[in-house]
C-alpha positions as a printed NumPy array, in Angstrom:
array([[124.1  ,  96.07 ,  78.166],
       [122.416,  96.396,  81.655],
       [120.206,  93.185,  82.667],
       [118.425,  93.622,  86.215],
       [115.78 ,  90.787,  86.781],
       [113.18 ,  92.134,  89.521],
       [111.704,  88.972,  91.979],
       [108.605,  90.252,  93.811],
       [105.371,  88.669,  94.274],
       [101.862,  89.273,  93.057],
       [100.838,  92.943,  94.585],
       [104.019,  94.41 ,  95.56 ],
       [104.354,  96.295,  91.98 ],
       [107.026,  94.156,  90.701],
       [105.832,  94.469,  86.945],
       [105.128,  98.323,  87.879],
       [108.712,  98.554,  89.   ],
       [110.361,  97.204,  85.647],
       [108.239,  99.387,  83.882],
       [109.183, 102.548,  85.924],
       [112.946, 101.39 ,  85.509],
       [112.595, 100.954,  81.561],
       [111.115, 104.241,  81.248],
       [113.749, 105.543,  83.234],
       [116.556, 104.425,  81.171],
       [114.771, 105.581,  77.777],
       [114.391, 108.737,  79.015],
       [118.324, 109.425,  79.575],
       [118.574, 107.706,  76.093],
       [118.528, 103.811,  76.041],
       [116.77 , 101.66 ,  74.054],
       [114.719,  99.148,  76.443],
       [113.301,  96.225,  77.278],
       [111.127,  95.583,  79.855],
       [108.73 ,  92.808,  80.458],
       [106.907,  90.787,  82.989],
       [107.28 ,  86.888,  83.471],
       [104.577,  84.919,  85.646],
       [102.275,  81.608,  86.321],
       [ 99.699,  81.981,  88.756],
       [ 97.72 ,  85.495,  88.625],
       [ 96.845,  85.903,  92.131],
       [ 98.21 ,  88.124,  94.967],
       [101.107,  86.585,  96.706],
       [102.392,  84.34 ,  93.673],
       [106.004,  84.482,  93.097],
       [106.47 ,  86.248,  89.907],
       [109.675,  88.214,  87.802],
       [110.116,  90.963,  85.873],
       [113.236,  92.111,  83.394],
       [114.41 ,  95.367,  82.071],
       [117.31 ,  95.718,  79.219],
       [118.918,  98.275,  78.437],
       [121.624,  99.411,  76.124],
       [122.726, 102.417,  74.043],
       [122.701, 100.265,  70.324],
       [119.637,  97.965,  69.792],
       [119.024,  95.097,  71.827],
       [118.592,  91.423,  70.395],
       [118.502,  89.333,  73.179],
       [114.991,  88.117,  73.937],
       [113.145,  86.332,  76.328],
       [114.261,  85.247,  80.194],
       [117.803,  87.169,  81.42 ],
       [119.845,  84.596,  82.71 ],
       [122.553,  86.069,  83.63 ],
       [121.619,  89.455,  85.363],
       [124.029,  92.395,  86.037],
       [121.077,  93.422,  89.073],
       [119.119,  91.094,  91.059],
       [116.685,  93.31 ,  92.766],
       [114.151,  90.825,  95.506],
       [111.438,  93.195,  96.628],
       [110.132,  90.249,  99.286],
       [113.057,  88.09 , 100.946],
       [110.849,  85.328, 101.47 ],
       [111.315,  84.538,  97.919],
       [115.042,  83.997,  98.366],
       [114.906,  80.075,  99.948],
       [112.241,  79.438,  97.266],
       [113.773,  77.166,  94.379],
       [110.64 ,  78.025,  91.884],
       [111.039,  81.86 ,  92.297],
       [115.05 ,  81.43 ,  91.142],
       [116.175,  84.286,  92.364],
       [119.896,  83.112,  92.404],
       [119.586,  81.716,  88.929],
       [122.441,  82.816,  87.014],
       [124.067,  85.285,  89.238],
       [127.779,  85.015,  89.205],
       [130.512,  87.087,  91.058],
       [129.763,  90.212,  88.357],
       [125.931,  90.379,  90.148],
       [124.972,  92.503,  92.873],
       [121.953,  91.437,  94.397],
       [119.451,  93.756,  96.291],
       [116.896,  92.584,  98.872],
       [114.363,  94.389, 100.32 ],
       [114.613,  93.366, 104.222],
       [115.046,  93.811, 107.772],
       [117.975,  91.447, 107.915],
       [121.687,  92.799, 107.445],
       [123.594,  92.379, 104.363],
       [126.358,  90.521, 105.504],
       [123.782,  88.211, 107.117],
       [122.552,  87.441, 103.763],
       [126.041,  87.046, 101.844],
       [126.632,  84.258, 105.039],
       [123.152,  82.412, 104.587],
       [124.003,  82.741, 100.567],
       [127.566,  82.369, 100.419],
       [126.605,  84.395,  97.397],
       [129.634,  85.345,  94.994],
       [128.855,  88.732,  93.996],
       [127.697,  91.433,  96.034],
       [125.581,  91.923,  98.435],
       [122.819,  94.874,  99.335],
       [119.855,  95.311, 101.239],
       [117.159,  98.27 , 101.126],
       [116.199,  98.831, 105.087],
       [112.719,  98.178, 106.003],
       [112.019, 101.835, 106.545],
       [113.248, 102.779, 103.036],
       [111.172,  99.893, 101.533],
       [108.126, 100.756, 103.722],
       [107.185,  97.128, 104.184],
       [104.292,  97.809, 106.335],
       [102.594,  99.187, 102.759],
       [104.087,  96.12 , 100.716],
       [101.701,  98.269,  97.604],
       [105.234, 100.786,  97.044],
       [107.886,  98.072,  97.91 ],
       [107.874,  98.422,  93.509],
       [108.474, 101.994,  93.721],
       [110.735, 101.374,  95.911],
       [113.578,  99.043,  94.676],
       [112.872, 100.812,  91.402],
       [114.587, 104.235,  93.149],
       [117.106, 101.564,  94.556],
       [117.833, 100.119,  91.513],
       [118.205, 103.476,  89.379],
       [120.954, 104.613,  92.058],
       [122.82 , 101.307,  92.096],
       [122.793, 101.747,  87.936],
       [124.562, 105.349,  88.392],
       [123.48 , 106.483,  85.303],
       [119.579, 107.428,  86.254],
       [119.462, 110.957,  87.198],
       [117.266, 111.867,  90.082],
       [115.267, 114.032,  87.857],
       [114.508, 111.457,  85.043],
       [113.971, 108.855,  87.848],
       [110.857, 110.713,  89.081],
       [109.917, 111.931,  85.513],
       [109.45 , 108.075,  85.067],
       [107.571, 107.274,  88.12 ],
       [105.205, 110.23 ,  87.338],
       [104.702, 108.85 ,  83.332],
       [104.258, 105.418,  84.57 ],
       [101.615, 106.413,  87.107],
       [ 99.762, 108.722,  85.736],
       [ 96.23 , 107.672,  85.338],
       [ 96.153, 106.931,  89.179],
       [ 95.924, 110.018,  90.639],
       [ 98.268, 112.56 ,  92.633],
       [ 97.991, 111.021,  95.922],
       [ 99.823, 107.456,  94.622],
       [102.   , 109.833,  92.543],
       [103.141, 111.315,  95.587],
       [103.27 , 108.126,  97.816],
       [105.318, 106.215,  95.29 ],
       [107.547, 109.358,  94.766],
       [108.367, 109.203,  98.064],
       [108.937, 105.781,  98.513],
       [111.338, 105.524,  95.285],
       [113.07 , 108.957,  96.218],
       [113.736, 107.943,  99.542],
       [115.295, 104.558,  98.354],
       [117.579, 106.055,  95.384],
       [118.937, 108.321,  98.31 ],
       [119.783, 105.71 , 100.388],
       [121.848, 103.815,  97.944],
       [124.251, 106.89 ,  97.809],
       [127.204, 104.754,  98.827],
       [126.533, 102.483,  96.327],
       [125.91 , 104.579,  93.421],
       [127.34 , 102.918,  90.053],
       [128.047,  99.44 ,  91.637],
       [126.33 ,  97.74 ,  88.771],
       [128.554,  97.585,  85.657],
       [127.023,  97.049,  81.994],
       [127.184,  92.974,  81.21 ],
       [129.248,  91.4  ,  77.991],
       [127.488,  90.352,  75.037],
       [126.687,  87.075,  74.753],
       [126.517,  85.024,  71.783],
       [124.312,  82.228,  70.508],
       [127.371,  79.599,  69.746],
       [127.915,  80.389,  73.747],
       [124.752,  79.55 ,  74.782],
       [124.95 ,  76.095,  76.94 ],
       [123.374,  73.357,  76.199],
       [119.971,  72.786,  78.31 ],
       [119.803,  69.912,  81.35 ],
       [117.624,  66.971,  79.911],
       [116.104,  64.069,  81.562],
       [116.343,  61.139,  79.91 ],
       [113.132,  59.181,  80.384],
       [113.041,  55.234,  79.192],
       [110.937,  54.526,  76.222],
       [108.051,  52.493,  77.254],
       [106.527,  49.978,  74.721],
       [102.905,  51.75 ,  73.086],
       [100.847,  49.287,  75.002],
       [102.104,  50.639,  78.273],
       [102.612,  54.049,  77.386],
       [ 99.701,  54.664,  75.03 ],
       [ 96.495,  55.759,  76.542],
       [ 93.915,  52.987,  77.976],
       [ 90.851,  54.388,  75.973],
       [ 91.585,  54.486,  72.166],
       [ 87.965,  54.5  ,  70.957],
       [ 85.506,  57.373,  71.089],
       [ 82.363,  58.073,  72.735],
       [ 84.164,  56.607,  76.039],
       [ 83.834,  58.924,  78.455],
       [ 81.625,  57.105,  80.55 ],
       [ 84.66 ,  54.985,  81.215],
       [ 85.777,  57.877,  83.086],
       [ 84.482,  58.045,  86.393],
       [ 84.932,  61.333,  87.556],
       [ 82.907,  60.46 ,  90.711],
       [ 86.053,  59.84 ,  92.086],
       [ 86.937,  63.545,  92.487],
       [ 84.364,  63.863,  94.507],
       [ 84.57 ,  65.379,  98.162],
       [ 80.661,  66.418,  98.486],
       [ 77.808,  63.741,  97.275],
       [ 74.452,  65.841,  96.123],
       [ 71.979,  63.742,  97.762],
       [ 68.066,  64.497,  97.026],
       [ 64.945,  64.349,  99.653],
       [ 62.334,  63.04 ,  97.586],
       [ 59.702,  64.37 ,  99.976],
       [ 60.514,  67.801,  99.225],
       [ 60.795,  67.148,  95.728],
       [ 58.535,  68.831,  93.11 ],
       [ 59.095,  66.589,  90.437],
       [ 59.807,  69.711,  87.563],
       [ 62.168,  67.472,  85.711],
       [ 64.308,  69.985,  84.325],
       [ 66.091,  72.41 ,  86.596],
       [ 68.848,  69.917,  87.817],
       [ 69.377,  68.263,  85.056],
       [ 69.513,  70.919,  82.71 ],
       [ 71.938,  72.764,  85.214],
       [ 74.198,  69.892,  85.837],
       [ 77.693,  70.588,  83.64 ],
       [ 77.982,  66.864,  83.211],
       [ 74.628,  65.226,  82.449],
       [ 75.012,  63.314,  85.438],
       [ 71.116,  63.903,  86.042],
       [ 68.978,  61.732,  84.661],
       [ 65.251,  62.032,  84.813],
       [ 63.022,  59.257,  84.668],
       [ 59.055,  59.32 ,  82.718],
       [ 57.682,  59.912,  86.371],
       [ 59.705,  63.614,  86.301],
       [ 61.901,  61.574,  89.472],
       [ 65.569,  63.129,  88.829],
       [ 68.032,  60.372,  89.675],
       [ 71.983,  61.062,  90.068],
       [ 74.583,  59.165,  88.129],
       [ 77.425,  59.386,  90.876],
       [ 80.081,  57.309,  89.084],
       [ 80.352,  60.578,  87.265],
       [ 79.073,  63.216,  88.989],
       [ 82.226,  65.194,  90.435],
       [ 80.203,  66.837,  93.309],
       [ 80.236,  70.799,  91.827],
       [ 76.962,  71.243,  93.992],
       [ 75.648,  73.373,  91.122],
       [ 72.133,  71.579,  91.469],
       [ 72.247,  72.103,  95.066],
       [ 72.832,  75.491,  94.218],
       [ 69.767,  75.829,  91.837],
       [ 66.963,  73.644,  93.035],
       [ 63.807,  75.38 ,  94.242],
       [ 62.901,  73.767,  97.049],
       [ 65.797,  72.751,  98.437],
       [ 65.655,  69.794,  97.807],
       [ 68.955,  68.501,  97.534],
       [ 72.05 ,  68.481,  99.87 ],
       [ 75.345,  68.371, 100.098],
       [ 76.764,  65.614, 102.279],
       [ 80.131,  65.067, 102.881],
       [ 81.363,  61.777, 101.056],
       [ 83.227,  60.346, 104.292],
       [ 79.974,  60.899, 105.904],
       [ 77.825,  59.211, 103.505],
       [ 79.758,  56.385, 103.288],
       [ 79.957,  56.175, 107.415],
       [ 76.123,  56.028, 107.396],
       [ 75.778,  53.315, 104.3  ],
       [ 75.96 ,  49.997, 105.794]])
């Protein structure tokens, strides 16, 4: 079974780029896996992406952890413990990593056991970090050896095909370009044994000391205590009102505020509850007038004597 593990981060098509590899390798006849793994959904999180594949069904699931491919579209990611990128490899890996910097100055920085490649900034096309994805995908498919040209660009095409002929052509290009220039490495990437569960080590646990219930047990036990909490504390802005300006309607602050820290009084005079207002500034936000600003905490307390 092949297991390649693509590192990338948010925008640079890493979960486009296991897709594009998975249908590649069902199209020249392997079943597949091929999934995304992330935390934070945001351009320029770290995130990973796997692909399986095998000629007889697969029954592995979930993370690989010990890839055949490591394929790092961004090599910032490398000196990053939460992206693990060298989790798992052993001397059977070949990593690939999308950068400027030689190859052997990598395996010296890793001391990495397996081997070592890296795609050349002008195959990767950094500049245009959108078709890095396409890219190691073409790098990836010629490192594999058994991803035809022809059923490489059949997948990009499939993969891409509800955006248009001008991305079409720019990832084509991009993933072409790279599975050409991993001709002297064609095939480096052999299939990985089969693992089995009775194999399967043992995870690292922390061993935490039992604390007796009335130190570990939470301080508030009864309900209807949240005004125990005093979430004023979060606060970084104070909403502070200019009772000159005003109007007295009663209801548009406090109905607004999320946590009823408005109160109003018989008069219609809206007074703030700040040992629980956490400063969201949605009242300043909605009054009419104006009437209420945002101060900066370490400024309101300067100015209170």
């Amino acid at each position: 079974m092949y297991r390649i593990r693509f590192h990338g981060r948010g925008g640079q098509g890493t979960k486009t780029a296991s897709r594009m590899l998975g249908t590649a390798f069902f199209l020249a006849g392997y079943q597949v896996q091929d999934a995304p793994r992330y935390g934070a959904e945001r351009r320029g999180a770290p995130i990973f992406a796997y692909v399986r594949a095998a000629k007889e069904a697969i029954h592995e699931r979930g993370v690989i952890r010990e890839p055949n491919l490591v394929v790092v579209a961004d090599d910032s990611l490398v000196p990053v413990p939460a992206a693990g990128v060298l989790q798992g490899a052993t001397a059977r890996s070949v990593m690939l990593i999308s950068s400027s910097e030689s190859a052997a100055t990598w395996r010296d920085r890793l001391n990495f056991p397996g081997t070592v490649l890296t795609l050349p900034a002008e195959a990767s096309e950094q500049a245009e970090l959108c078709f890095v994805g396409a890219a190691c995908t073409g790098a990836a498919a010629r490192l594999l050896g058994v991803i035809p040209r022809a059923i490489l660009e059949a997948a990009v095409r499939e993969e891409l095909s509800a955006l248009g002929e001008d991305i079409i052509r720019r990832n084509l290009e991009q993933a072409l370009a790279a599975f050409d220039c991993m001709e002297p490495h064609a095939g480096s990437v052999n299939e990985g044994v089969a693992f089995s569960v009775a194999d399967a080590k043992a995870p690292d646990w922390i061993d935490l000391p039992v604390d007796e219930s009335d130190a570990a047990a939470a301080a508030i036990h009864a309900s209807a205590t949240s005004v125990e909490v005093r979430t004023g504390l979060w606060r970084v802005l104070r909403p502070v009102i200019d009772y000159d300006r005003c109007n007295r309607c009663w209801w548009v602050c406090s109905e607004f505020c999320p946590d009823s820290a408005i109160k109003v009084d018989a008069d219609g005079r809206p007074e703030i509850d700040y040992d629980h207002c956490k400063g969201c500034m949605i009242c300043v936000a909605q009054c009419p007038p104006h009437a209420i600003a945002a101060v900066p905490e370490q400024e309101f307390s300067e100015k209170t004597p």
